[in-house]
ROLO-927708 format. One line per field, with one value per atom (N, C-alpha, C): residue number from 0; x, y, z; residue in three letters. Coordinates in nm, 4 decimals. Example, Ala and Ser with C-alpha at 12.3 -4.5 7.8 and 13.67 -1.06 7.14 Angstrom:
BEGIN
k = 0/0/0/1/1/1
east = 1.3190/1.2300/1.3200/1.2850/1.3670/1.2900
north = -0.5690/-0.4500/-0.3300/-0.2250/-0.1060/0.0030
up = 0.7800/0.7800/0.7800/0.7080/0.7140/0.7870
r = Ala/Ala/Ala/Ser/Ser/Ser
This chain:
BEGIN
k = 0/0/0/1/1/1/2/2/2/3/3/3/4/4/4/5/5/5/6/6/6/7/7/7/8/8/8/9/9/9/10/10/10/11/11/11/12/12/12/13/13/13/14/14/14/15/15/15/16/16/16/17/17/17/18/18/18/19/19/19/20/20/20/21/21/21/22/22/22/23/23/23/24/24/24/25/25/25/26/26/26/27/27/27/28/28/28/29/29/29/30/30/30/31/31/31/32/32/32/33/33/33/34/34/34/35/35/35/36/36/36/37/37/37/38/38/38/39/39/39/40/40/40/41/41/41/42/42/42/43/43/43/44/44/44/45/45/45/46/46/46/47/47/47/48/48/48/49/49/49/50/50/50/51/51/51/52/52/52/53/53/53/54/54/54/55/55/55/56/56/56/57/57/57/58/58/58
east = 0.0830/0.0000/0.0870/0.0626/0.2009/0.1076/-0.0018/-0.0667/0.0073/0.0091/0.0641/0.1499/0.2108/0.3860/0.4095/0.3292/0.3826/0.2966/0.2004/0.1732/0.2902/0.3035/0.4019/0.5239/0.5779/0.6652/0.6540/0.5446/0.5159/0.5045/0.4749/0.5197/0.6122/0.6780/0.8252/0.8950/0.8436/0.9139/0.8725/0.7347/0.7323/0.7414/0.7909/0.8609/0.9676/1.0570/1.1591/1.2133/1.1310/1.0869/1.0839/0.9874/0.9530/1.0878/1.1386/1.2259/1.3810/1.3574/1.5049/1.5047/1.3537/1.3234/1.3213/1.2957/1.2667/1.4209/1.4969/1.6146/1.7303/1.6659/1.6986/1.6675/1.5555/1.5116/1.5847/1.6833/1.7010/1.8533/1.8896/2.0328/2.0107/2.1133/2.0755/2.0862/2.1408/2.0846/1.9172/1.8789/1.7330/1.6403/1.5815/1.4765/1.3288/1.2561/1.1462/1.0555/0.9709/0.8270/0.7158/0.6299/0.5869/0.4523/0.4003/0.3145/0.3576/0.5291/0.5997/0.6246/0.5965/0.6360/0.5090/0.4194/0.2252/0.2082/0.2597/0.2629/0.2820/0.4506/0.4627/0.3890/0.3838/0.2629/0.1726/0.1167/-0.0194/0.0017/0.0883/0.1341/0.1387/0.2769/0.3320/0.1909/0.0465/-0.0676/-0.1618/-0.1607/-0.2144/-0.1428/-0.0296/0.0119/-0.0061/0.0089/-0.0095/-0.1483/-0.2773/-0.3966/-0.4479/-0.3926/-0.3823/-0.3125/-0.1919/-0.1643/-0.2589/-0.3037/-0.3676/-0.5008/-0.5594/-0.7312/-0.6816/-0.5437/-0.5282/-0.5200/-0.4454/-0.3876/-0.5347/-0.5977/-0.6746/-0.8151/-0.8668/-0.9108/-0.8995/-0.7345/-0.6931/-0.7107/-0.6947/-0.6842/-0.7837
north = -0.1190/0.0000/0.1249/0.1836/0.3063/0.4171/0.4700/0.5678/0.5304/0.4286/0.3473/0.4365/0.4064/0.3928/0.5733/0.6038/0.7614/0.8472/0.7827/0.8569/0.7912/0.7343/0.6692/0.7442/0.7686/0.8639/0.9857/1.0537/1.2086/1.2010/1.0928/1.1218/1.0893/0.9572/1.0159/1.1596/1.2488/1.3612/1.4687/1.4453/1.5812/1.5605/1.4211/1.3594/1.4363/1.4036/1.4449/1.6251/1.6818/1.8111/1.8547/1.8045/1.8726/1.8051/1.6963/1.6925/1.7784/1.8334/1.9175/2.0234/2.0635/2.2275/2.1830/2.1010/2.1063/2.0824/1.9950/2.0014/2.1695/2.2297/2.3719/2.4574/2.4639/2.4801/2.4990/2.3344/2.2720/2.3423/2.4218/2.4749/2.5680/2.5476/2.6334/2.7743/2.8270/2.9611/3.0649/2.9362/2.9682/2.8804/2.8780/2.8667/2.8615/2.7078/2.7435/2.6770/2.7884/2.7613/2.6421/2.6343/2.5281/2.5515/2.6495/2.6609/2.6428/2.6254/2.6410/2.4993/2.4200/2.2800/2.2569/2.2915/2.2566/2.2659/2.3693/2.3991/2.3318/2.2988/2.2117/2.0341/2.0124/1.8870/1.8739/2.0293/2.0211/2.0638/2.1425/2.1208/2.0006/1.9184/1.8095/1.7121/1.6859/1.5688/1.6481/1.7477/1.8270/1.8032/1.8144/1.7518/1.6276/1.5101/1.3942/1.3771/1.4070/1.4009/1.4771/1.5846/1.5857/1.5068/1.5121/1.3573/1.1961/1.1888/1.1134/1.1197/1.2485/1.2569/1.2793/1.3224/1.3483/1.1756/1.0862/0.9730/0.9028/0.8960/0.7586/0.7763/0.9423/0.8592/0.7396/0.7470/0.7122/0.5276/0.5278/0.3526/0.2609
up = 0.0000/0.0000/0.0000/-0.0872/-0.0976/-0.0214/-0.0147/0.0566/0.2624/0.2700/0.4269/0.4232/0.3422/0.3532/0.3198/0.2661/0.2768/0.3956/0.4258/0.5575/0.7118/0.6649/0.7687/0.7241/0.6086/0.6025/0.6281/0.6386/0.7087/0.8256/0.8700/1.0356/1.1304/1.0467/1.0819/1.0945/0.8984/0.8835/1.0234/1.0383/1.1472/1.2764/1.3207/1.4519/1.4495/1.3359/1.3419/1.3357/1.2727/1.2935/1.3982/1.4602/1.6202/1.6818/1.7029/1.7564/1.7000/1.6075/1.6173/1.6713/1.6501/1.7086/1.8531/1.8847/2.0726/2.0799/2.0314/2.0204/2.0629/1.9661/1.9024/2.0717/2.1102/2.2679/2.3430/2.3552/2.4370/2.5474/2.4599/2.5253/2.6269/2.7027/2.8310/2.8495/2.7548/2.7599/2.7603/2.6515/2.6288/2.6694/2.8015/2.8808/2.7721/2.7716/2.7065/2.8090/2.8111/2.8998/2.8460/2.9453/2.9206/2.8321/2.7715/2.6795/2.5661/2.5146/2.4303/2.3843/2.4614/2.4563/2.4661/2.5051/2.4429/2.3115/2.2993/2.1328/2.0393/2.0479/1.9651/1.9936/2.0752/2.1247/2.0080/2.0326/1.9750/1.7853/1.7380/1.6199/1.5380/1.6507/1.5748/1.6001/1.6830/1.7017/1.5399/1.5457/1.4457/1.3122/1.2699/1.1298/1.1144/1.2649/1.2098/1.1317/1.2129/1.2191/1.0293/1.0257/0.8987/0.7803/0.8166/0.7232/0.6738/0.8093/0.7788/0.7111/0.7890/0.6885/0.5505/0.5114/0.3421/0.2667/0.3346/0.2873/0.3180/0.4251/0.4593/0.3379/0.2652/0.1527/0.0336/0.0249/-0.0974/-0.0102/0.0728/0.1377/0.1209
r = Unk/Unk/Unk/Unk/Unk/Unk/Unk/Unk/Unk/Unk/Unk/Unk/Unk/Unk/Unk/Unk/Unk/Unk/Unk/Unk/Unk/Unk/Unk/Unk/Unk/Unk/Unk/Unk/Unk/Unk/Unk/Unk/Unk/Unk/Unk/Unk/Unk/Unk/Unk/Unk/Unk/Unk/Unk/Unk/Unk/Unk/Unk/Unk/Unk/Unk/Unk/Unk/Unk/Unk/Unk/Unk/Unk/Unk/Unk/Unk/Unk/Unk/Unk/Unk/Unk/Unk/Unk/Unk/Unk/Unk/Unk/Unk/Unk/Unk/Unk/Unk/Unk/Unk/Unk/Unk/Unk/Unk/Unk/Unk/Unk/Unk/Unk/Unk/Unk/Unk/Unk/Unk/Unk/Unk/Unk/Unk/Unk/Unk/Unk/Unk/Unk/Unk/Unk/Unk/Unk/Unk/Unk/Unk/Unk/Unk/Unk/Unk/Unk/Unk/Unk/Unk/Unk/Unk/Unk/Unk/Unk/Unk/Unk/Unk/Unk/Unk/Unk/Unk/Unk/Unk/Unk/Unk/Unk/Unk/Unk/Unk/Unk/Unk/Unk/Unk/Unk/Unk/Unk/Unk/Unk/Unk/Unk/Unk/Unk/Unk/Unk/Unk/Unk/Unk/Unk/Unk/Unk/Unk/Unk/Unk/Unk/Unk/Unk/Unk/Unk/Unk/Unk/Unk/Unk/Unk/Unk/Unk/Unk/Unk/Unk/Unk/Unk
């Protein structure tokens, strides 16, 4: 099923996304609050969720 396999590849991609930017955060000079890290939570559950309503017609 190639629709699988490329929604499974977009969410790898924006795992990995959010994890560079929280990454990016992460140094100790720059302090990130905790609405900041909701955020991206709710971003990165929000692209998955779209990925999928785009792919799961084609399935």
């Amino acid at each position: 099923m190639p629709a699988l396999r490329y929604l499974l590849l977009g969410m790898v991609a924006v795992q990995l996304a959010v994890a560079a930017l929280a990454r990016m955060f992460r140094s100790p000079e720059r302090r990130v609050s905790r609405p900041v890290v909701l955020a991206l939570v709710v971003v990165d559950l929000a692209a998955v969720a779209v990925l999928g309503a785009w792919v799961a017609p084609g399935m």
